[in-house]
N, C-alpha and C positions, 0 to 999 in steps of 0.2 A: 572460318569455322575452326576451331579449335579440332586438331587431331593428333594431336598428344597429351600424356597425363601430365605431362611439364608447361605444358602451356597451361593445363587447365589449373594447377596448384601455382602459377606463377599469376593469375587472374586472381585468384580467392585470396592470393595475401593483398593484394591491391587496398588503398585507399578507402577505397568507394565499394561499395557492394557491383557485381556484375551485373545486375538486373536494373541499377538504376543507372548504372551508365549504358546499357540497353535504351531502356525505354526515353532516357534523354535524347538520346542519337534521332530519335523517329520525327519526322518533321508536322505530323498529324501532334494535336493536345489529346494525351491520355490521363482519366482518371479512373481509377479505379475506385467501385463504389462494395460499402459492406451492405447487404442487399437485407441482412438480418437483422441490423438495426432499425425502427420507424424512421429515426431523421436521417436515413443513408450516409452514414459519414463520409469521407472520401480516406480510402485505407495508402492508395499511391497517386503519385500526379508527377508528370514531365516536365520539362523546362519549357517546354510549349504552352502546356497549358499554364504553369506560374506566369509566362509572359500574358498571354491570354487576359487573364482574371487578375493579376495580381500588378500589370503592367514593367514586371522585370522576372528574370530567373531567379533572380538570387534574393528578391524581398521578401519575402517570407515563403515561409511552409502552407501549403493549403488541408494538410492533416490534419483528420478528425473536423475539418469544417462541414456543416452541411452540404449533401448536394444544394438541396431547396434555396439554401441561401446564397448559394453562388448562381443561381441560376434562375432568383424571383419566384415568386408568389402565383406570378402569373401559369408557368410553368409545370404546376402542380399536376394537372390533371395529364397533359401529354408524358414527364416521366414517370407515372403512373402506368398508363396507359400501354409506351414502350418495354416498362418493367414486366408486366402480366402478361405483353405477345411474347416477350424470351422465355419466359416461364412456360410457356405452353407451345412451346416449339410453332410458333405459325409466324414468326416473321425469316424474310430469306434473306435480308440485310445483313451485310460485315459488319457493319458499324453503328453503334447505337450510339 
């Protein structure tokens, strides 16, 4: 944990933004979805899940892809489904 101001401005010149060298670290695939768009784009995504879907970290970017299309046709009605219980506070799940 960062507990000086020297650390934290020694982080933000860094290379890399802190947040994605965060969510790289995480061993779980995270995407982050824009919820506001119809075809949910995908706003962030981990080197987990690039391995995931893209079968390496490093071949490409999965930004701005559809969820729908990285995750089938099939699909459709459960991330729907999962979308409307977080919306409406009734699911107790961490993880969607």
């Amino acid at each position: 944990m960062a507990t000086s101001p020297d650390y934290v401005r020694l982080a933000s010149s860094a290379t890399r933004a802190l947040t994605d060298a965060i969510f790289d670290a995480l061993p779980d695939a995270v995407l982050v979805v824009d919820t506001r768009s119809k075809h949910l784009p995908v706003v962030i995504a981990n080197s987990a899940a690039r391995r995931c879907f893209l079968g390496d970290s490093d071949a490409g970017s999965l930004i701005d892809c559809s969820l729908y299309s990285l995750l089938g046709s099939s699909t459709d009605t459960a991330v729907e489904t999962a979308l409307e219980s977080l919306s409406a506070g009734r699911t107790s799940s961490r993880r969607t």
